[in-house]
C-alpha positions as CSV (number, residue, x, y, z in Angstrom):
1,X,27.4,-14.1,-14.0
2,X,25.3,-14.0,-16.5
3,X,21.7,-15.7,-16.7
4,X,22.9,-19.0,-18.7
5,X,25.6,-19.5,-15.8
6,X,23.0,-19.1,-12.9
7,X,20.5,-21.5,-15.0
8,X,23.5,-23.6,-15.3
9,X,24.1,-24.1,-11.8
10,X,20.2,-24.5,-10.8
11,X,20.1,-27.4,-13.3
12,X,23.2,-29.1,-11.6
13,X,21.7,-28.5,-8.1
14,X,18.3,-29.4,-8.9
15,X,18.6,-32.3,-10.9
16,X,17.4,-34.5,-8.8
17,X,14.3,-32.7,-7.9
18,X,11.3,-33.7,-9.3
19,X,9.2,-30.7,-8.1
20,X,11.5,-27.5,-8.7
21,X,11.0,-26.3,-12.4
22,X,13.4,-23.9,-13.9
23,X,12.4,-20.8,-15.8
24,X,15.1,-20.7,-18.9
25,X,13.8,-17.5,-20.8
26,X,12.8,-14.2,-20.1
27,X,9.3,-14.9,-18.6
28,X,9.7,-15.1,-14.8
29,X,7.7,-17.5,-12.2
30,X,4.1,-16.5,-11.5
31,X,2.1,-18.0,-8.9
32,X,-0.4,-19.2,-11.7
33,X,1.8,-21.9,-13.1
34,X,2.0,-23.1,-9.3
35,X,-1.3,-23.2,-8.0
36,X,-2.9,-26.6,-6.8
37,X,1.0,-28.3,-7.5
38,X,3.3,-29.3,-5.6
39,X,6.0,-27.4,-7.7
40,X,8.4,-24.8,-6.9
41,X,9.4,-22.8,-9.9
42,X,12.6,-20.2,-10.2
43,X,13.6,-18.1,-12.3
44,X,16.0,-14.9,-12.9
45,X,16.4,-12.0,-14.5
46,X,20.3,-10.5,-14.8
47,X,21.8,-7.2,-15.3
48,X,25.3,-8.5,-16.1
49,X,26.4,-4.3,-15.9
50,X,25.8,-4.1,-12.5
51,X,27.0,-7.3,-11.5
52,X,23.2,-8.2,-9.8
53,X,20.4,-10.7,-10.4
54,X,16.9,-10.9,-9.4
55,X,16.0,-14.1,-8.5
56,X,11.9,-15.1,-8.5
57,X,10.8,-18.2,-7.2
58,X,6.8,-19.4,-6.4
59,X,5.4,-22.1,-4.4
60,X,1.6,-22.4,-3.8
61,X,1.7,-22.5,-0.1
62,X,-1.0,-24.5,0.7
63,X,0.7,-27.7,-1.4
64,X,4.1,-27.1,-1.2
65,X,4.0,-25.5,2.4
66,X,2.2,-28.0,4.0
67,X,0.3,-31.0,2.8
68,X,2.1,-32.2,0.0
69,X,5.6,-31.3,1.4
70,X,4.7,-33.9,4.5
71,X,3.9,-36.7,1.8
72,X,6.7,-35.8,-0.1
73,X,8.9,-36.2,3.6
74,X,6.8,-39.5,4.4
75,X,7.8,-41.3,0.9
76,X,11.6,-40.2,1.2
77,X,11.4,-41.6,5.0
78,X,9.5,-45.2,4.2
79,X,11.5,-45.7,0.9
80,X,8.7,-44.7,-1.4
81,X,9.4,-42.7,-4.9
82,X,9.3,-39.1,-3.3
83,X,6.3,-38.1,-6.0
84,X,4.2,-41.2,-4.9
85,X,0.1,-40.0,-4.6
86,X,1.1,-36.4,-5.9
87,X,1.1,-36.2,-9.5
C-alpha cells in the first residue's frame, strides 16, 4: 500500500469523526498540534519497498483520555451533537 491508499482508507473510516485529524503530507503528528484539544491526529510514513508503514498518532491525554472523552460519551448518550461544550 502506499501512503495515498492508507490516507484513503482513514478518510473513509473517519469520516464521521469530528475529532480525529488526518496528516496528508510528509509531516507526522506531534503532540503540539494536540495539546489542550480534544483531537486525535494520525499520520503515516510508508516504505512501499519493504512492504511496511509507520503509523503516528497523538492524543493529549488529559483531554482526549479523560475529561473531554466523557463529554463527548455523555452527548452521544443524551442525543446531543457529540462536539457540544468542546470546541
Amino acid at each position: 500500500m502506499s501512503r495515498e491508499d492508507v490516507h484513503n482508507v482513514w478518510r473513509e473510516a473517519f469520516a464521521g469523526a469530528p475529532f480525529v485529524r488526518i496528516f496528508d503530507g510528509s509531516q507526522l503528528p506531534e503532540i503540539k498540534f494536540v495539546a489542550n484539544t480534544p483531537f486525535c491526529d494520525i499520520g503515516c510514513s510508508v516504505d512501499e519497498s519493504a512492504g511496511m508503514g509507520i503509523i503516528v498518532s497523538t492524543i493529549d491525554n488529559l483531554l482526549k483520555g479523560a475529561s473531554s472523552q466523557a463529554l463527548q460519551n455523555a452527548n452521544i448518550a443524551l442525543g446531543f451533537d457529540e462536539s457540544a461544550g468542546m470546541r
